[in-house]
N, C-alpha and C positions, 0 to 999 in steps of 0.2 A: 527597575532597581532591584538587588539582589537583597533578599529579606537576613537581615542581622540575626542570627542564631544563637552567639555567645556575644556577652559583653565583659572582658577584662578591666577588673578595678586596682591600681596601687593602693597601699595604704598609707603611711605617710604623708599629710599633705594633698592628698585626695579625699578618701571617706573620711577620715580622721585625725584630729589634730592632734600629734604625739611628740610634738616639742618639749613641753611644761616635762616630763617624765624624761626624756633624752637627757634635756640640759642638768634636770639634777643629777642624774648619772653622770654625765659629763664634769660636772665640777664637783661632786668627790671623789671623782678619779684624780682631778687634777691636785686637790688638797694630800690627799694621798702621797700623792708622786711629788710632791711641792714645787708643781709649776701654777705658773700665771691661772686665774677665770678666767672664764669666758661668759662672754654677754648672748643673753637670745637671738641676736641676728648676726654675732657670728658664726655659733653653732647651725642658726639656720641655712648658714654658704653652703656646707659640706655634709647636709645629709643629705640620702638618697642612694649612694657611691657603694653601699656596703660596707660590710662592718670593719674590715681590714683598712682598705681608705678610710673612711671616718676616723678609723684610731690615729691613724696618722695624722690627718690633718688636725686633732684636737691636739696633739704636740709640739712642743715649740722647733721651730722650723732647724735647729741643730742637732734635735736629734730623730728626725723624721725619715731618714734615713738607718739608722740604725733598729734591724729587723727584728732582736731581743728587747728592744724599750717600746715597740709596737706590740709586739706578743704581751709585755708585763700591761699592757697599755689595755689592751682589748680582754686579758681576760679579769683584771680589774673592773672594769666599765661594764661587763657582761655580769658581772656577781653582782653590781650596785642597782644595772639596768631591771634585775628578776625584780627588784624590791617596788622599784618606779615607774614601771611599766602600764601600772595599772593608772597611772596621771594620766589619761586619756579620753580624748570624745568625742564624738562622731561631729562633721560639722553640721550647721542647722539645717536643715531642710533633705540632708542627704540620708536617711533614714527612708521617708516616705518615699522619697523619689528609690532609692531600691526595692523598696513594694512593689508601687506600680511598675516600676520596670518587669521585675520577677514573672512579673502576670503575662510578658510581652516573649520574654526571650532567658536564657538560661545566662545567667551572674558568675563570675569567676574573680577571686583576688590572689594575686602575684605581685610580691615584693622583695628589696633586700633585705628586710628584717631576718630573722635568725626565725625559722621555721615555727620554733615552737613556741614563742610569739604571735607571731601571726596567726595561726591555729586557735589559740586562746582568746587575742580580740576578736577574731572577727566573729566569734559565738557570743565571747562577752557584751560586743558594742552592737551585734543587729543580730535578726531572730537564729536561733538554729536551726539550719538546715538552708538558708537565705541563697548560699552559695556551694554551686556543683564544685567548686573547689578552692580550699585557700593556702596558697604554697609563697613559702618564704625559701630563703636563703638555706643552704645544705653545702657541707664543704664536699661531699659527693655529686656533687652537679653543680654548673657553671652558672654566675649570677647574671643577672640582667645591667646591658641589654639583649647579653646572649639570647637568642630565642626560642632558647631548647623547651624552660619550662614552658612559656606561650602556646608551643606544637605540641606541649605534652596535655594542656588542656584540652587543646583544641581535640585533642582525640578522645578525651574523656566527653568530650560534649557528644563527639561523634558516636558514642558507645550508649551514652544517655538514651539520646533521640533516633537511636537503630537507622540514621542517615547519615550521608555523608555532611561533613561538616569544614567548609575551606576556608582558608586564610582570608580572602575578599568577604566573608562571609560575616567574619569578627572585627568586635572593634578592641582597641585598646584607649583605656581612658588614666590618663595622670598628670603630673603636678613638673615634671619633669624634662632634660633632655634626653634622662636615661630611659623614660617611659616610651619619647618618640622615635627614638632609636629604638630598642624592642621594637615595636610595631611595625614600622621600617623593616627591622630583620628579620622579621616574621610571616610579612605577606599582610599585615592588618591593618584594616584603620586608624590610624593614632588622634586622637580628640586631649586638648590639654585642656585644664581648669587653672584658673588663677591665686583662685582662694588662699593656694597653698603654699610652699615654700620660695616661689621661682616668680616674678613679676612678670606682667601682661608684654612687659614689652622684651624681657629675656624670651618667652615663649612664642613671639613675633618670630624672631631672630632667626627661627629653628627653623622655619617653613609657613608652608599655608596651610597648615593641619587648622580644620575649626578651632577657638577656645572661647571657655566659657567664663564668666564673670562670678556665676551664681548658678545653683543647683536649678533654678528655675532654666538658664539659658542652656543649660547643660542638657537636661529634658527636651528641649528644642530641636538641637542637634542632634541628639539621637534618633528622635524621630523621624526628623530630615532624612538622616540618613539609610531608614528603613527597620525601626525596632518597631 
């Protein structure tokens, strides 16, 4: 078995649950613009997608098409998201479990969040320095599942550990179809968790990628798989 060198983490819905700060952004955009709320598990359909989709889909389906009410959309939700962003928290047990991972194998987080987000939690919610890299969304590079940022770690791992570093090599771990796609497109692992936005049995749907129930089954599988 080929020893796991990098492990790729999403953030939403994987490490941490950042609904509670979303939805409030989400619905004073909406009051704003004076359309309809939205309930926490509608907003929970359509995260993940990046932030251009999201906006869309948080608008009423007449004018979700129209490219100027997406733009007033998204950079509204983007001014309300700075203030709410910080309504967020890692889930239980996912903390320790990236300790002891740390100790095993080199950590990476990749999401569509808006970069300098991402950047901010992931120091915020687990130790600095936790992770060889945390990269979000940049309208100068392609968001996931495109697999460019994925290769783009993977060669930071490889510069890390002065070896080479391959695709079979990495895993990808998230809450998503967007996560198993990346992975897929990548050449990686893809491992899904439940915990998070997408249920056990949407996550079925996708493939026979492992999934994990709980940070404990999660640790399992990785192990399994050579961390």
């Amino acid at each position: 078995m080929s020893h796991v060198k990098l492990i790729i983490f999403d953030l939403d819905g994987t490490t941490a649950d950042t609904l509670d700060g979303i939805c409030e952004a989400v619905n004073r955009t909406m009051r704003e613009l004076g359309y309809p709320l939205h309930t926490r598990q509608s907003v929970q359909g359509f995260v993940n997608y990046g932030v251009e989709q999201f906006c869309r889909e948080m608008l009423p389906p007449a004018v979700r098409e129209d490219a100027a009410a997406i733009n007033r959309a998204m950079g509204i939700y983007l001014g309300y998201y700075n203030d709410t962003y910080t309504m967020t928290v890692p889930y239980e047990g996912v903390a320790g479990l990236l300790e002891r991972l740390s100790r095993r194998t080199l950590l990476a987080m990749n999401s569509n969040k808006q970069d300098e987000f991402v950047r901010t939690l992931a120091d915020r919610l687990f130790r600095p320095g936790l992770f060889l890299a945390a990269e979000g969304f940049r309208t100068d590079r392609p968001g996931k599942p495109d697999p460019t940022m994925a290769l783009r770690i993977m060669a930071q791992a490889t510069a890390r550990l002065g070896e080479p570093v391959m695709p079979e090599q990495c895993v990808y771990v998230g809450d998503s179809d967007i996560d198993v796609r990346t992975a897929r497109n990548a050449g990686m692992k893809p491992v899904s968790v439940s915990w998070g936005y997408r249920s056990y049995d949407f996550l079925r749907a996708l493939g026979d990628q492992p999934i994990a129930r709980n940070p404990g089954e999660l640790e399992d599988i990785l192990l399994s798989l050579g961390v």
